[in-house]
C-alpha positions in Angstrom: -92.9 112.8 113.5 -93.9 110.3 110.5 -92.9 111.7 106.8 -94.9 110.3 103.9 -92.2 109.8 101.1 -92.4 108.2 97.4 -90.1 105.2 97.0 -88.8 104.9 93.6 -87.0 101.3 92.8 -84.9 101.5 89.5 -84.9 98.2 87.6 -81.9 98.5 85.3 -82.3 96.1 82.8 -83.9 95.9 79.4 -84.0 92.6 76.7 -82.6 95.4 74.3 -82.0 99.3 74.3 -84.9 101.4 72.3 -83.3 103.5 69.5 -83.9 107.1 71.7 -83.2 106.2 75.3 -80.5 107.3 77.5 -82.1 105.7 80.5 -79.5 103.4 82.3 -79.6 100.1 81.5 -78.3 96.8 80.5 -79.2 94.0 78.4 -77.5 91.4 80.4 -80.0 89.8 82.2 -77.2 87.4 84.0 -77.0 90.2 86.0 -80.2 90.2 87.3 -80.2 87.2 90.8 -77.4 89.6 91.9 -79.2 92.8 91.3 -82.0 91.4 93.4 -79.8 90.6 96.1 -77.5 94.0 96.2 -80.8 95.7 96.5 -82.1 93.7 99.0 -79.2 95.2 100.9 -79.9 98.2 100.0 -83.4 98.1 101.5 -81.8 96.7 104.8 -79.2 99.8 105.0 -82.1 102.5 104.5 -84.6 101.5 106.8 -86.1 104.0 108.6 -88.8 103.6 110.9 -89.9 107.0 111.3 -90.7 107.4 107.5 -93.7 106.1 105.5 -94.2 105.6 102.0 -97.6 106.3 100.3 -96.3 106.4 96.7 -94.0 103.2 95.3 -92.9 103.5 91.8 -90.9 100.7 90.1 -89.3 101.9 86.5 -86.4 100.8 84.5 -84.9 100.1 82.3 -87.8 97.1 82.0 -89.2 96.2 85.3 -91.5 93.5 83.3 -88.4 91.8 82.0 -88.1 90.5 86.0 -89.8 87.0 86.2 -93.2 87.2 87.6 -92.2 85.5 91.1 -89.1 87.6 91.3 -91.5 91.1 91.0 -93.9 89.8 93.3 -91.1 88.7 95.9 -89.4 92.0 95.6 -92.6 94.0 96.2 -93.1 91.6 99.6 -89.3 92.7 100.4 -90.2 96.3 100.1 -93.7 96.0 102.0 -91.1 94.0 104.8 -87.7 96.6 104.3 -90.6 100.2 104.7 -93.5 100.9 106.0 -95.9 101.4 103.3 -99.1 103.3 104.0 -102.5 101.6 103.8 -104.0 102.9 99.9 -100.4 103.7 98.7 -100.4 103.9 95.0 -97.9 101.0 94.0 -96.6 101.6 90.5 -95.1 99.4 87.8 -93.8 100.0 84.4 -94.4 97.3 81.8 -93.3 96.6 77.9 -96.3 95.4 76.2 -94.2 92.2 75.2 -93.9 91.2 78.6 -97.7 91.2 79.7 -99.4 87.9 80.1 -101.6 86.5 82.5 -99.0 85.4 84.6 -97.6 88.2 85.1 -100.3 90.4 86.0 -101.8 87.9 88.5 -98.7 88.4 89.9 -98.6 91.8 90.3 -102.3 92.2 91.3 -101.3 89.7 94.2 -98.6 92.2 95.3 -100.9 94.7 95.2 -99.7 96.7 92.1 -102.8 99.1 91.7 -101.3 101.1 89.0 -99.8 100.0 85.8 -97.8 102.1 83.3 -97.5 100.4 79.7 -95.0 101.9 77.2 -97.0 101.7 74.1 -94.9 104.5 72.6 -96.5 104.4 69.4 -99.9 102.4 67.8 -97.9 103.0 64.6 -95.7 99.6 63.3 -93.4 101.6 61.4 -92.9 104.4 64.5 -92.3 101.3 66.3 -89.6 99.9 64.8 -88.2 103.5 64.3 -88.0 103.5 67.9 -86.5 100.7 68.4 -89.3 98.9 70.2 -89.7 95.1 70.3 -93.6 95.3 70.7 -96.0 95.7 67.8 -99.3 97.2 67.9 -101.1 94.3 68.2 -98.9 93.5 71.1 -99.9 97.1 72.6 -103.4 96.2 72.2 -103.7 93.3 73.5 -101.4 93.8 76.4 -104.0 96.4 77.6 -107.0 94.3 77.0 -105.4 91.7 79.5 -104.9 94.5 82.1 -108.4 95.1 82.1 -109.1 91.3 81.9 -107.0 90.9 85.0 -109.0 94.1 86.8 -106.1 97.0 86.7 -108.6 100.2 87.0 -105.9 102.7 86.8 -103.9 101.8 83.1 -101.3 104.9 82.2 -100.6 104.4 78.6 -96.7 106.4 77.5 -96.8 108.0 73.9 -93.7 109.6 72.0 -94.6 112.6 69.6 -92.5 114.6 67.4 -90.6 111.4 65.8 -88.4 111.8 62.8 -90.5 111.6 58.7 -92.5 113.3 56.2 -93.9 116.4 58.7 -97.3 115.6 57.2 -96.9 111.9 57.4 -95.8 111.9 60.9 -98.3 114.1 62.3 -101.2 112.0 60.8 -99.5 109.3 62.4 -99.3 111.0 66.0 -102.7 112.1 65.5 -104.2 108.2 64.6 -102.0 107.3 67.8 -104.5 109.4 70.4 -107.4 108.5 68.9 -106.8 104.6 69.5 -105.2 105.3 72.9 -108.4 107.1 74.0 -110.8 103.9 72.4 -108.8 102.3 75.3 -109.6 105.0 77.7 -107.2 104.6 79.6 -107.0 107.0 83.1 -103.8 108.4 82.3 -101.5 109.2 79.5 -97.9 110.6 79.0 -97.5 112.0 75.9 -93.8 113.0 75.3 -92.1 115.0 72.7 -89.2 112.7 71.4 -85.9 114.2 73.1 -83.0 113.3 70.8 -80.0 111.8 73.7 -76.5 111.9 73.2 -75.0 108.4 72.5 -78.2 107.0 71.4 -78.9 105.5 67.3 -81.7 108.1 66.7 -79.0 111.0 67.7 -76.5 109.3 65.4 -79.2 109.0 62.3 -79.9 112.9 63.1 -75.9 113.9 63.4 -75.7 112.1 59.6 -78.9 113.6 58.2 -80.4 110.6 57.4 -83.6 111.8 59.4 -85.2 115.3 59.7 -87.1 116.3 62.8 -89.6 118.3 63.2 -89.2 122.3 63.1 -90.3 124.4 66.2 -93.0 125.1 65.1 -94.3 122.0 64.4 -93.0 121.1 67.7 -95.6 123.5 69.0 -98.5 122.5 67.3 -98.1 118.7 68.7 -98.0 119.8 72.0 -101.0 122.4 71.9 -102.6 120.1 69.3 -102.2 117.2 71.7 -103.3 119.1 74.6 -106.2 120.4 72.6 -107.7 116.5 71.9 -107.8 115.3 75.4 -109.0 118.2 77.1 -112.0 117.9 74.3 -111.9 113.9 75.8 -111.8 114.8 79.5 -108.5 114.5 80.2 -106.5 117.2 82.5 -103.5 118.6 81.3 -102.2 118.9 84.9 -98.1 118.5 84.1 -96.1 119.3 81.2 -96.6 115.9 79.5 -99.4 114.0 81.7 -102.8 114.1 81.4 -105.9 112.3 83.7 -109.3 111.7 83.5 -109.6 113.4 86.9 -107.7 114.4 89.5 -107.7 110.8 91.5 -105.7 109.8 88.5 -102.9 112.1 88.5 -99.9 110.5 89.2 -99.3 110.7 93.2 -95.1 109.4 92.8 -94.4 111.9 90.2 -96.3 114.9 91.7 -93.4 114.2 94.4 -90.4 115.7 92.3 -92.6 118.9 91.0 -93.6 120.1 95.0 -89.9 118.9 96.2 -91.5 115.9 98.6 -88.6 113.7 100.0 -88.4 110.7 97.8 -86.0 107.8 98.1 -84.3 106.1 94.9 -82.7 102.5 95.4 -81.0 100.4 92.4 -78.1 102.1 90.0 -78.7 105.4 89.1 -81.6 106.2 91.3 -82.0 109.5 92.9 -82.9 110.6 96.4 -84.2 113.5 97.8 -84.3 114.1 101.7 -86.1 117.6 101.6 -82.6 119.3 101.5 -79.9 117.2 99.7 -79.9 114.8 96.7 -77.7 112.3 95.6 -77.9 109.7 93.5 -76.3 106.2 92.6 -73.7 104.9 90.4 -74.8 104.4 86.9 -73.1 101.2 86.9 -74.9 97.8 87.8 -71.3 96.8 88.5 -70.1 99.8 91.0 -73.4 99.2 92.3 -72.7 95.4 93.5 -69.8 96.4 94.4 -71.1 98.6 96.9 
């Protein structure tokens, strides 16, 4: 019996750490010829030929911060390590300063149909709040070239809730939606900013040198939020996604909400075999060693 599973491939590196994330990752990008090769290995010990793939989803950490013809090799490894179904939707996540032309030829050649582009913010100030090394400009542009380059299915990822002046901040959020949707873009993560441990924003919060938001401003964002892209034609069909339709909707992470088997490879990537999960080290080190 063939089971279609998602295959999520965990790049673990970032050029530097944004101010809010605990996601695992490094920023030394030495690392990165012998991450490639440990999770070539990887591939090798967990093929299976009685499983299929129809969802690929390649996050980070930074996946754009690979070179071009080391993202498109890798995505020929997979397509040579599984068997990925004909129409699979093939997932990459990209920093807007990473986008060029290069790049996205590249990816369109390995058949990347989907592209997910962490905008974050259209705000310069929210930006460098969150530590991001884009600017808006950047943002913009970046998605202009997806287009340019013929990505028809552009997710855009927005953070809400950020530290400031309540009224300030809110305007800000609110300025954010409405230039995503001049983009309109078929898919969009809005997430409320979740304060990790370990992380600058959780020390600036633990001295009081920024105020968050109260819960109930917390709740307007979200039903305010929701609110404005229904009114666009969005569906608001998970916690913090939304789609211009149903053929949108992201197929990979539908996979963790209905408890479809899923496969993780790379440090810190989690599997699910219908019954049991486990998960990698969160060490690019342990995980070479391995």
């Amino acid at each position: 019996m063939i089971t279609r599973t998602g295959l999520y491939i965990h790049i673990p590196f970032c050029i530097r750490k944004c101010a809010y994330c605990g996601f695992y990752s490094l920023t030394d990008l030495t690392l990165i010829p012998h991450f490639i090769a440990a999770l070539r290995r990887e591939m090798d010990l967990n093929h299976n030929e009685g499983r299929e793939f129809d969802t690929v989803y390649i996050g980070g950490g930074t996946p754009s911060v690979l070179a071009a013809a080391d993202l498109e090799r890798l995505i020929g490894d997979i397509r040579t390590a599984f068997t990925i179904t004909p129409g699979a939707e093939i997932t990459l996540e990209a920093n807007p300063g990473d986008i060029d032309t290069g790049l996205l030829a590249a990816l369109r050649r390995a058949g990347v149909n989907r592209l997910n582009i962490g905008c974050q913010s259209f705000d310069d100030d929210a930006l460098v709040l969150l530590g991001r090394r884009h600017e808006t400009r950047q943002a913009a542009e970046s998605i202009r070239m997806a287009r340019d380059a013929g990505f028809e299915n552009l997710g855009i990822d927005l953070i809400y809730a950020l530290p400031g002046p309540p009224g300030d901040a809110f305007a800000v959020w609110l300025d954010t939606l409405q230039t995503a949707l001049a983009f309109h873009p078929e898919h969009l993560s809005c997430y409320q900013l979740t304060i990790e441990a370990d992380t600058p924003i959780a020390e600036l919060c633990r001295k009081g040198e920024v105020d968050l938001p109260d819960r109930d401003l917390q709740a307007r964002y979200f039903f305010q939020t929701s609110e404005i892209l229904e009114e666009a034609g969005y569906q608001h069909y998970e916690v913090s996604n939304f789609a211009r339709g149903e053929r949108f909707h992201s197929r990979h992470n539908r996979k963790y909400w209905d408890h479809t088997p899923y496969l993780g490879l790379g440090p810190a990537a989690h599997s699910f075999d219908g019954r049991q999960r486990r998960w990698n080290h969160r060490s690019v080190a342990a995980y070479l060693k391995d």
